[in-house]
N, C-alpha and C positions, 0 to 999 in steps of 0.2 A: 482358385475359383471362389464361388462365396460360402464363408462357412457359416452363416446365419441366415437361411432368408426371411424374406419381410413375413414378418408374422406379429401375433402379441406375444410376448414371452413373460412367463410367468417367474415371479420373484422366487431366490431359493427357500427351502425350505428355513421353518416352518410356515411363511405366509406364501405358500404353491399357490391359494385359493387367488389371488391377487396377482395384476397385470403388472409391468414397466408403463410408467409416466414419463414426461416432461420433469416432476417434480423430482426424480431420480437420479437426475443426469447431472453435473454440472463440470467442472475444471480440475484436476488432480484429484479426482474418487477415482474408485474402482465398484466393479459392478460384475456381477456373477451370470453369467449365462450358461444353462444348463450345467453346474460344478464346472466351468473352467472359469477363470476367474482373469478377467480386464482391466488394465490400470487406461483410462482416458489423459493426456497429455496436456493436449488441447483443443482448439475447434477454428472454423474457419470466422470471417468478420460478421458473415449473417446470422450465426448462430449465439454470437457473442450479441448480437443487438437483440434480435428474439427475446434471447433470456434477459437481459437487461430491462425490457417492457414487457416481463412477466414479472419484475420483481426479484429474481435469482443474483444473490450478489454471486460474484464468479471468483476463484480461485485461482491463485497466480500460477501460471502452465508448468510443467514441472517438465525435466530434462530425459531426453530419449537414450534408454540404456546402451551404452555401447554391447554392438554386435565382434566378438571374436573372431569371426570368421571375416570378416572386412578388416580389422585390424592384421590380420596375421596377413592375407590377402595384399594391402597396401605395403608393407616390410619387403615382401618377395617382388613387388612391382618398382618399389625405390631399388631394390638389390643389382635390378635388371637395366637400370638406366646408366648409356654407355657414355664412357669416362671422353671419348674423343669428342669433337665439334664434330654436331651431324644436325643438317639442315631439313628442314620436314615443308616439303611444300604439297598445301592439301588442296585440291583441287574440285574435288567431288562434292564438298558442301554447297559451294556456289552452282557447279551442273543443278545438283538436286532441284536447290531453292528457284533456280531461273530456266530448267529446261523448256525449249517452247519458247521462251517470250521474245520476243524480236521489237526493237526501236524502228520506227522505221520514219524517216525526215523526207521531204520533197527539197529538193534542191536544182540549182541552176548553175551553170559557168559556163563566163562571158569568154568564149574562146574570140578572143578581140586577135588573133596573131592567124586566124584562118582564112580564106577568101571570100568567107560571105559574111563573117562580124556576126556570125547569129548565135543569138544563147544557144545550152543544151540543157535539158531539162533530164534531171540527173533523182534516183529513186538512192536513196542511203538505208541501210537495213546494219543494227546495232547487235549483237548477239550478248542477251546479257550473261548465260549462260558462261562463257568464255573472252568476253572483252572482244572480240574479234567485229570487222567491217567488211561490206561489201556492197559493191554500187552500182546499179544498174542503170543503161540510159533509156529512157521513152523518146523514141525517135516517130514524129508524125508521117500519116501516109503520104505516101509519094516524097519524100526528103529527097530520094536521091543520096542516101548514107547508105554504107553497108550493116546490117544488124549483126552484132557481134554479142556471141552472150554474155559477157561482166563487162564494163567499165573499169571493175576492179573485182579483183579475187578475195574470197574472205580470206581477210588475216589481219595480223593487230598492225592498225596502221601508226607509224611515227610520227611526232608532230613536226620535227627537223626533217625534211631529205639531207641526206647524207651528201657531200661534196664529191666522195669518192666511193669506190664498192668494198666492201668489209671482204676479209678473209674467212673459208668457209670455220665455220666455229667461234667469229669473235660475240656476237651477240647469242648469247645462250644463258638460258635461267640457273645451269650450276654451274660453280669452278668447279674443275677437279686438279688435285693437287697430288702430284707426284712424288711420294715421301722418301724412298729408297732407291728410285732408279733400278737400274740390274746391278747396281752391287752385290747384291743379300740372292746367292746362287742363282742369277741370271733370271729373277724372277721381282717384279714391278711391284710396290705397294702402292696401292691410292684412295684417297680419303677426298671427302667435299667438303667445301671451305666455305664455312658460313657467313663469313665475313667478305667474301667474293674480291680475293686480293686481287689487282689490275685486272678486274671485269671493267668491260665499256659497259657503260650506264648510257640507256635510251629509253624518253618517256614516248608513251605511245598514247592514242586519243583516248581518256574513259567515257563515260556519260556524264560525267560531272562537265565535262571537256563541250558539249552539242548543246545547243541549244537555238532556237529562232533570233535569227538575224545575224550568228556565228558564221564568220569565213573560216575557213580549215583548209591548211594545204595536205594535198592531194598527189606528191609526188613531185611537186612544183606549180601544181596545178591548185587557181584558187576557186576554193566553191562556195556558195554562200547558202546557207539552211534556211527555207523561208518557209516552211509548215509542219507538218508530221500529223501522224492519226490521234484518232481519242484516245486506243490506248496510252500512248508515248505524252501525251499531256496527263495524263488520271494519272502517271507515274512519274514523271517532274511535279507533279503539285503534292502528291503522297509524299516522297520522299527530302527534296529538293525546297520544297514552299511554292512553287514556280507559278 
């Protein structure tokens, strides 16, 4: 909490009679509050200009003592760092930072290969939280379509469709690697391979990836991005220049 608060404080003895100034303060002094006694370090760049256009030449910042309990703290923290490959994938930073926020694009695709040739006017929803898509159609009244609830399901869409169907477990974010087999008394050792020895590598859409006037397949399906909301622009021009 705070161990001073805002008050005048009166200089140690013998001049008690007398306040803390301005003219007190500057860059590696020390200064006495109530007998405990404060070495100043340094100051942030307002304070350094302040004094500067008061006249205060300033004192070169001097070095923050080391704390022992962080050093001995850091020794037991290196001690603990395990000698195998072990892969850390963290995921929770990106939830926190983007929980909530959703891209969302208007799009169109020209199903040219159906019986009536007529666009479909296709809603795209970005999850930045998780990289993940999902696409909804606006079908007008009376279409004569049946409404169906996704167009596509959220999930990280790929930018290749695949020729053939993967086996269950080929695309997955870790190896594991099976060190011992049942040699070692009919019991398996396994460890994650950071290095992802013969993992299949598949890129999937990011947001770097969207943008107005971008075709994107869709499972063989081409779609074309011809708008999105303010937010989804205020967030290509923040980040992107766009």
């Amino acid at each position: 909490g705070t161990i001073v608060q805002r008050h005048r404080i009166p200089l140690p003895p013998p001049h008690e009679d007398r306040f803390y100034t301005i003219d007190h303060f500057n860059i590696n002094t020390e200064v006495i509050f109530y007998a405990r006694r404060y070495k100043i370090i340094d100051c942030d760049q307002f304070t350094k200009n302040f004094l500067r256009k008061m006249g205060v030449r300033l004192n070169t910042p001097a070095s923050r003592p080391d704390d022992p309990y962080t050093k001995e703290r850091q020794k037991v923290l290196d001690s603990m760092n395990p000698l195998r490959p072990y892969e850390r994938i963290d995921t929770l930073k990106q939830f926190l930072e983007h929980d909530g926020q959703v891209l969302r694009f208007f799009c169109v695709w020209d199903d040219s290969e159906s019986m009536f040739h007529d666009p479909r006017e296709l809603v795209l929803h970005y999850y930045l939280s998780d990289d993940t898509i999902d696409i909804k159609e606006i079908l007008p009244v009376n279409s004569g379509r049946d409404a169906v609830p996704l167009f596509l399901r959220r999930e990280k869409l790929p930018k290749y469709a695949p020729t053939g169907l993967y086996q269950p477990g080929t695309i997955t974010s870790r190896t594991v690697l099976n060190v011992f087999g049942n040699l070692v008394g009919n019991k398996g050792r396994y460890i994650l391979d950071n290095r992802k020895t013969g993992a299949v590598h598949q890129e999937f859409y990011r947001d770097s990836d969207l943008k107005i006037g971008a075709v994107i397949n869709v499972w063989g399906r081409k779609i074309m991005l011809c708008d999105c909301d303010q937010f989804t622009k205020e967030y290509y021009r923040t980040k992107y220049g766009i």
